[in-house]
C-alpha distance (Angstrom), angle and dihedral (degrees) to the residues before:
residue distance angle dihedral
X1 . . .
X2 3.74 . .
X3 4.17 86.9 .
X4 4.22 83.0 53.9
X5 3.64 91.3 41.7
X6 4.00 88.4 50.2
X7 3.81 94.3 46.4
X8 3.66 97.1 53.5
X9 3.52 89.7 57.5
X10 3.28 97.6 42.7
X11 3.90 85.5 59.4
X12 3.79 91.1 45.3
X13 3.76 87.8 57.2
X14 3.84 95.8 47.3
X15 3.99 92.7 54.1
X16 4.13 91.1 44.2
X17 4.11 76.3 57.8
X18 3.84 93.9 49.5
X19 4.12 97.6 85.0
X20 4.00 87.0 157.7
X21 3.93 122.5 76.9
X22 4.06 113.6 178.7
X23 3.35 125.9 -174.3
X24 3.56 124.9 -151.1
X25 3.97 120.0 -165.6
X26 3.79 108.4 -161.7
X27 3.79 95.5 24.2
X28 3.72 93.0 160.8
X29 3.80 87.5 52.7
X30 3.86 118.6 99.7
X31 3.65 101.5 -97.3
X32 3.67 97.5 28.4
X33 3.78 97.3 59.0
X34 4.06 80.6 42.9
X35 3.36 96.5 56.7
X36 3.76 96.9 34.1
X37 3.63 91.5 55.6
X38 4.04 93.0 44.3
X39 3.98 90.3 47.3
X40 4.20 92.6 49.6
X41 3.80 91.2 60.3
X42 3.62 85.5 75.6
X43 4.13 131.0 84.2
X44 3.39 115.7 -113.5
X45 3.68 107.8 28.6
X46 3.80 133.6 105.4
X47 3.77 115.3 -162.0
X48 4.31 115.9 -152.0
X49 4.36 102.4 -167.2
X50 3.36 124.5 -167.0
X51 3.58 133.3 -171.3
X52 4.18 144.7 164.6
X53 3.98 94.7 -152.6
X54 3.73 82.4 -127.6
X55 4.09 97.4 -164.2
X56 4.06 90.0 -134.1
X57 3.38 104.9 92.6
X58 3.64 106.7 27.4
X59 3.77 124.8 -56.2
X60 3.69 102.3 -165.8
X61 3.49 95.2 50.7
X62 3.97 84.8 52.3
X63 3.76 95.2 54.1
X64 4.32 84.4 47.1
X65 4.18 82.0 52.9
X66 3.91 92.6 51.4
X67 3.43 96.2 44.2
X68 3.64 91.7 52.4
X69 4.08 94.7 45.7
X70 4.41 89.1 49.6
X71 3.84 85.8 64.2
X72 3.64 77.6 69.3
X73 4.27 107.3 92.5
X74 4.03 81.3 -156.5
X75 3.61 96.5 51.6
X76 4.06 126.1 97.4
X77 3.80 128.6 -175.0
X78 3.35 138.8 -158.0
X79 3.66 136.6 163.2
X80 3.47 112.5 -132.7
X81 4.29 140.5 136.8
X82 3.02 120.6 -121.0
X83 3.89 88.9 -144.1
X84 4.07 80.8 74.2
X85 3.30 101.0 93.1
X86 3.90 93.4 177.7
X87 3.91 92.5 50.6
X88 3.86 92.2 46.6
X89 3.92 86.9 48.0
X90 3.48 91.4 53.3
X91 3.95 103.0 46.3
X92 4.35 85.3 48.1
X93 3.94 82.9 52.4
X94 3.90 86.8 49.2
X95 3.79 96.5 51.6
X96 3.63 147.0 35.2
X97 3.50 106.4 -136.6
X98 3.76 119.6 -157.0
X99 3.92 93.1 -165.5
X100 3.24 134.9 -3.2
X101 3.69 134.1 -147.8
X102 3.59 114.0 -156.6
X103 4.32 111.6 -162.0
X104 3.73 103.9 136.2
X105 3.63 108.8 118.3
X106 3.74 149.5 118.2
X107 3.28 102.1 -80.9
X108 4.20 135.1 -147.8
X109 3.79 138.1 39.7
X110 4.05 98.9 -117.6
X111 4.00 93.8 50.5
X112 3.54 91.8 52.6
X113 4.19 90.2 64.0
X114 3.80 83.6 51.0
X115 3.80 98.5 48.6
X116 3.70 117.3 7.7
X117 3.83 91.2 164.0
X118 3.91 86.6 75.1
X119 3.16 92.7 57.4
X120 3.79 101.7 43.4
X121 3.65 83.2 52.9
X122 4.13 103.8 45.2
X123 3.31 103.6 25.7
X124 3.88 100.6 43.2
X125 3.45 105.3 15.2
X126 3.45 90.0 38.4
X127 4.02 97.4 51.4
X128 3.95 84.9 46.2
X129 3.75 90.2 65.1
X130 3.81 99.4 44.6
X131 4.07 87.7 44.1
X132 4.00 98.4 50.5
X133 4.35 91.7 32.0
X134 3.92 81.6 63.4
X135 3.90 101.0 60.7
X136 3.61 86.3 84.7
X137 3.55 99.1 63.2
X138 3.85 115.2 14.1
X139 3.47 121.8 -136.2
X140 3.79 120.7 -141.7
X141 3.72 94.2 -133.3
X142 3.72 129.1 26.0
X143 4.04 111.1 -160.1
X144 3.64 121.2 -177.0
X145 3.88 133.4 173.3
X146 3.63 114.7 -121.9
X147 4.04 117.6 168.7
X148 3.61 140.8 -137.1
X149 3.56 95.1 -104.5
X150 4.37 93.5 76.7
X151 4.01 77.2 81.2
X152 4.18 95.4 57.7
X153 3.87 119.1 -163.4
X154 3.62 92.2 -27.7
X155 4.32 117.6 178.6
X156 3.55 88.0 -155.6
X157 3.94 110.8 90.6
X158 2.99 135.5 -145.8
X159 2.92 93.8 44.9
X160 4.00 111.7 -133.0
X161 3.95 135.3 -169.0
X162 3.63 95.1 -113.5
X163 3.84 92.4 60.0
X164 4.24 114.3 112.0
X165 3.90 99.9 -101.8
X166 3.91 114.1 -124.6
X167 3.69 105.4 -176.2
X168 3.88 109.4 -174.1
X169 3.90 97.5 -160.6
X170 3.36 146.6 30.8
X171 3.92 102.3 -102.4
X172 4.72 87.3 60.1
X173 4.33 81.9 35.6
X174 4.02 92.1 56.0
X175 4.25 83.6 45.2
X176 3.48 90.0 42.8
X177 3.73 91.9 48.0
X178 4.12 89.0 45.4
X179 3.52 86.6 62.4
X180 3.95 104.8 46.5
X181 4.16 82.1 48.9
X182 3.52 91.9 51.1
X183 3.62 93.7 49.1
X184 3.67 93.0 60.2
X185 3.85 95.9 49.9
X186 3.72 95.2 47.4
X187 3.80 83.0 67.2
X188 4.24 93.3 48.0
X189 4.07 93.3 36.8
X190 3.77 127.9 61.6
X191 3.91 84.4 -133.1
X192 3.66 121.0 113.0
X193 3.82 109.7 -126.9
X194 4.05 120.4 -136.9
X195 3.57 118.0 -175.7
X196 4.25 106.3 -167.7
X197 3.68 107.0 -152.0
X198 4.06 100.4 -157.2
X199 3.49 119.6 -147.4
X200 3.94 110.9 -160.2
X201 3.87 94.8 -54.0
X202 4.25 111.2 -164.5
X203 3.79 140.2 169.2
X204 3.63 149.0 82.2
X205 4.15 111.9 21.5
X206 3.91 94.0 2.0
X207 3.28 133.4 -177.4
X208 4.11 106.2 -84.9
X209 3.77 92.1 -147.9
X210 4.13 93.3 69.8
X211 3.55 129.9 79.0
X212 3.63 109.2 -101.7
X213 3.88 89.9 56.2
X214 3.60 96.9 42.8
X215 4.04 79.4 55.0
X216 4.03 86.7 60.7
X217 3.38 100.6 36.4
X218 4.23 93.7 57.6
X219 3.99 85.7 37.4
X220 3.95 90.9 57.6
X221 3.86 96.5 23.8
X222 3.60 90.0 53.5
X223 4.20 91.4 -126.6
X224 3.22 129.7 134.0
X225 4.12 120.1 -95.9
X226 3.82 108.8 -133.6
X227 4.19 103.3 -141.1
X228 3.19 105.1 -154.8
X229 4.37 112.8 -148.0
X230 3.34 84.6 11.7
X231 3.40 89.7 -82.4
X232 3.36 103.6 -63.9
X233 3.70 102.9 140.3
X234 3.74 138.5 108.3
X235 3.82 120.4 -138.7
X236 3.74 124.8 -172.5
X237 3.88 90.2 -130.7
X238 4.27 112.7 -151.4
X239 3.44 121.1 -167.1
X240 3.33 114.1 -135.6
X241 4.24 101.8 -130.4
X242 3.45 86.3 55.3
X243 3.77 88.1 46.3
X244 3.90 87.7 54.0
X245 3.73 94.1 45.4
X246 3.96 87.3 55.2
X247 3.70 97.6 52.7
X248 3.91 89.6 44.4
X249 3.74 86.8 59.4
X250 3.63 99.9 45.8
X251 3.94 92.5 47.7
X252 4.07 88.5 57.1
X253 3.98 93.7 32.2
X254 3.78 112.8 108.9
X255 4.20 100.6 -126.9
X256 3.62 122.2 -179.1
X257 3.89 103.1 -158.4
X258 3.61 127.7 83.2
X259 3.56 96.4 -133.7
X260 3.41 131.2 32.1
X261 4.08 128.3 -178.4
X262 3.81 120.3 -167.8
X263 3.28 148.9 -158.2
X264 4.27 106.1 -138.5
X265 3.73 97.3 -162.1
X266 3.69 145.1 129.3
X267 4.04 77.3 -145.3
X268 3.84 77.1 -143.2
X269 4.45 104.0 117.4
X270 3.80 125.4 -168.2
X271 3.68 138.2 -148.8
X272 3.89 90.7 -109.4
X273 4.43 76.5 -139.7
X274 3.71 77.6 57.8
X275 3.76 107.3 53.0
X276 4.23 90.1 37.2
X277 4.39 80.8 69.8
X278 3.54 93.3 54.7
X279 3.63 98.7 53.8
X280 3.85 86.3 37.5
X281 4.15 78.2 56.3
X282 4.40 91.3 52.1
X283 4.18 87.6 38.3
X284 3.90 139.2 14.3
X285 3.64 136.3 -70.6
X286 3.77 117.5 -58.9
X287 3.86 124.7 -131.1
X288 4.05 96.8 -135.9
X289 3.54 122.2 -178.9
X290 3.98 116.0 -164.8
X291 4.49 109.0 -128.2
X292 3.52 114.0 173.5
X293 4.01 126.6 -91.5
X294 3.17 112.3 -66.3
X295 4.18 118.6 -123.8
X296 3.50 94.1 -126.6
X297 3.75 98.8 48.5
X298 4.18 126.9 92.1
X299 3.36 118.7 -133.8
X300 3.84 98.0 -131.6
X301 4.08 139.6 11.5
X302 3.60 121.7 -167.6
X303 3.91 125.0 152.6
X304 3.58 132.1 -151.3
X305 4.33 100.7 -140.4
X306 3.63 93.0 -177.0
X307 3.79 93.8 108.5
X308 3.67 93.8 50.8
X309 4.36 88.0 48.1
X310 3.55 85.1 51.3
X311 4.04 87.4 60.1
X312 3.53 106.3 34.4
X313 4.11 99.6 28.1
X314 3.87 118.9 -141.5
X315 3.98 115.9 26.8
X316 3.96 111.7 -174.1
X317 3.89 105.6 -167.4
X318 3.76 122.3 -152.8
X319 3.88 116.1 -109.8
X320 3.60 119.0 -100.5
X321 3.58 95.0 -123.0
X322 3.83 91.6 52.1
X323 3.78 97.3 46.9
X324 3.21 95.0 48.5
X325 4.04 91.6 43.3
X326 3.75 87.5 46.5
X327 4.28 83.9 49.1
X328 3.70 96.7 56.5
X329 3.69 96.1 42.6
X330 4.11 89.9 52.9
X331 3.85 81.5 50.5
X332 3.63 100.4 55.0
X333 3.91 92.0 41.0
X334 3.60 95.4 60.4
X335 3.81 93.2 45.7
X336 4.11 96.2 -138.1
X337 3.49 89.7 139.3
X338 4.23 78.3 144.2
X339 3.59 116.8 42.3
X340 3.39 116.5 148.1
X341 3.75 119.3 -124.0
């Protein structure tokens, strides 16, 4: 009893200690169990997920992420859309969040030709309800994943945030539209707005539908990888602990703007030829078979991060060759050699 009676208090203490509450929406997702699992390493914080297990992008591999992040004494789940606008009202009413993190979305360029509605729904509808639910208790910090794709298949590179955006469909137009709505409320709310323009972000527990884990799923699946233009792309290729480390340092980086929009990049592109070698180098030969371009694909991404150094100071990005070393080894650990997209 006195052991019980100790505990309990003990817990007590610990949340007194916890000043911080972030929420992360989309904490199944890629970079929201990434950065959710990165952020509850440190004292002080308290980390609320939540999550739709949309079946897109993978929802084994999200159930893997969850079950990882509720190891986690500081981490809390629950599943809930964002398209529910009274559920999302009533967790905001529940908490005070310090900072939020705002991930959950439809995700990818080619599924938005094949369902816009989703998107018009999630991404738009859905930001609209996290947005507006938060005027009753202001966060600090408003963060919000954009993408690369608001800028289209520009000639210009890099590519920088003061570029005209040209998004050519409706997955960059729903980012691009997240954006011009958040502008507007960072001048109504108290909240400092952060729009996170992603530039090809990959690494441990990725998201199967993308190209670098299609590449290890054919490799150790023995299947054929489909390469689309031949190959002939360039991708500004991020790696997601350096992505992590970024968005730790703009949550606890003094800004003065309202709004902010920037350029998540190692600013660093590939030959996508290139970059299939060096995880040929950490694996084994991969069966490729050329297809044509695909219309919903840019030729070329390649990010200017000079703003975001500006903000948060030194950067040091991970090597290539260790990312994507670092990548494969995560992959064969976890032994989902056969997720479903």
């Amino acid at each position: 009893n006195d052991k019980e009676i100790i505990k309990k208090k003990l817990i007590i203490f610990i949340n007194i200690l916890i000043k911080k509450k972030i929420l992360v929406t989309g904490a199944a997702g890629f970079i929201g169990y990434s950065i959710s699992e990165y952020l509850l390493k440190k004292k002080n914080i308290q980390i609320i997920g939540i999550d739709n297990f949309s079946n897109y992008s993978g929802k084994d591999i999200k159930k893997l992420r969850i079950k990882i992040l509720k190891k986690y004494q500081n981490f809390k789940f629950y599943k809930i859309d964002i398209k529910n606008k009274s559920k999302v009202d009533k967790l905001i009413s529940k908490f005070h969040f310090t900072y939020v993190i705002h991930l959950a979305a439809e995700v990818g360029v080619r599924y938005s030709i094949i369902r816009p509605d989703k998107y018009i729904e999630s991404n738009i509808k859905g930001f609209f309800n996290i947005v507006e639910s938060l005027k009753m208790k202001q966060p600090e910090k408003f963060l919000f994943a954009s993408s690369s794709s608001v800028y289209g298949d520009s000639k210009i590179f890099p590519l920088n945030e003061n570029q005209n955006l040209n998004p050519k469909n409706i997955y960059a137009l729903s980012k691009k539209n997240n954006e011009e709505l958040a502008k507007i409320y960072s001048s109504n709310y108290s909240t400092q707005f952060l729009a996170l323009r992603f530039f090809t972000v990959f690494g441990e527990l990725g998201r199967p539908d993308m190209f670098f884990y299609k590449s290890l799923n054919s490799i150790f699946n023995n299947k054929k990888l489909y390469l689309n233009n031949s190959g002939d792309h360039y991708r500004d290729f991020t790696y997601i602990k350096d992505v992590v480390k970024i968005i730790d340092k703009l949550i606890f980086t003094k800004l003065k703007k309202p709004f902010y929009s920037l350029n998540i990049c190692s600013s660093k592109p590939i030959y996508l030829k290139n970059f299939l070698k060096i995880i040929e180098k950490f694996s084994k030969k991969i069966n490729l078979v050329n297809v044509p371009a695909h219309p919903a694909d840019v030729y070329k991404t390649h990010g200017s991060n000079k703003k975001l150094i500006s903000l948060v100071k030194k950067i040091k990005f991970t090597k290539i060759e260790k990312a994507v070393k670092n990548s494969v080894k995560s992959y064969k650990k976890h032994k989902i050699f056969n997720q479903n997209n």
